[in-house]
C-alpha positions in Angstrom: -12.4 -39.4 16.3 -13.3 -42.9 15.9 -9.9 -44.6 17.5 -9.9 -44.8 21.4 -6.5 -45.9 21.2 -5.9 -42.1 19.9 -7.8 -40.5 22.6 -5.8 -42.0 25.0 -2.8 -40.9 23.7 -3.9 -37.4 22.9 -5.1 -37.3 26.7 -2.2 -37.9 27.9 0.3 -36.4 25.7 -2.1 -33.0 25.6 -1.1 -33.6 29.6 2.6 -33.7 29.3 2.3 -30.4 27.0 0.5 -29.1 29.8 3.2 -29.8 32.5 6.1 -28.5 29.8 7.7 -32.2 29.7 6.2 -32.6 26.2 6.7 -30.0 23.2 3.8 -29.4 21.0 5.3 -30.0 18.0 6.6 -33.5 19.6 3.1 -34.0 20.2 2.0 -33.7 16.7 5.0 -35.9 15.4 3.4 -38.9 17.8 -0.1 -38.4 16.9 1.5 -38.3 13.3 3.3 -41.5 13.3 0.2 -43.4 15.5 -2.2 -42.5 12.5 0.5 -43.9 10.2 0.1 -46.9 11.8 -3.5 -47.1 12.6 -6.1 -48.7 10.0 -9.1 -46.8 12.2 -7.2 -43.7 11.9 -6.7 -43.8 8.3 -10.2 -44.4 7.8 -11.6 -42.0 9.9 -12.8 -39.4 7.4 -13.3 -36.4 10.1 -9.6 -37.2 11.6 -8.3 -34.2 9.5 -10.4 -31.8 10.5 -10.2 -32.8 14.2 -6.2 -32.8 14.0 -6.8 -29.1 12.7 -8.9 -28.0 15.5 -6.4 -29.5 18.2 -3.2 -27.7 16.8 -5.3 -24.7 17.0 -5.6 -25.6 20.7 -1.6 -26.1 21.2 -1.2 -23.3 18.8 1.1 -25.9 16.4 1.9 -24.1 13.2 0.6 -26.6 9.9 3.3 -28.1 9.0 4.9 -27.2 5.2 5.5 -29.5 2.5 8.8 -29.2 0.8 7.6 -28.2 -2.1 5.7 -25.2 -0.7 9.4 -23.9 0.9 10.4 -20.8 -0.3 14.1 -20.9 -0.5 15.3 -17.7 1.4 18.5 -16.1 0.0 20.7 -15.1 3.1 20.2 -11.1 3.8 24.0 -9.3 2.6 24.6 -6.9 5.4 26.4 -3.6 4.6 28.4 -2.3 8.1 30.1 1.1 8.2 33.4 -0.4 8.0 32.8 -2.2 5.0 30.7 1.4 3.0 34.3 3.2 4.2 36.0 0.8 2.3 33.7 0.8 -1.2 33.5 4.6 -1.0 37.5 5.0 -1.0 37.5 2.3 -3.6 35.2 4.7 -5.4 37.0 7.6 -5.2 40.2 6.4 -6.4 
């Protein structure tokens, strides 16, 4: 990590996730938008790998693109009430 203006933040946000006051993911959204707006960030060709290593460390799940979403149809639920119902229907 070649940005010390990153290691200061990671130090102390890494800190605040620590003490609770600070969600991991919330973390990752900082450091995030900080490497948007850093030119030694964006340059910094082991950045990636280093980002990797510390969401293993907060145990941050990667984060999907929304092309990669699976789009989940909503599970149909069958109750007794409602199998009463379809079996008279089928009787009839």
């Amino acid at each position: 990590m070649q940005c010390e203006r990153l290691k200061t933040l990671l130090r102390e946000w890494y800190q605040e996730v620590r003490s609770f006051t600070l969600s991991p993911v919330k973390m990752m959204e900082l450091v995030d938008r900080h490497i948007k707006h850093c030119p030694i960030c964006q340059k910094d060709p082991d950045l990636p790998l280093e980002l990797d290593q510390l969401r293993e460390i907060i145990r941050v799940p990667h984060t999907v693109s929304t092309s990669q979403e699976s789009v989940t149809e909503e599970p149909v639920y069958l109750y007794e009430e409602d199998m009463s119902a379809e079996e008279e229907e089928e009787e009839i």
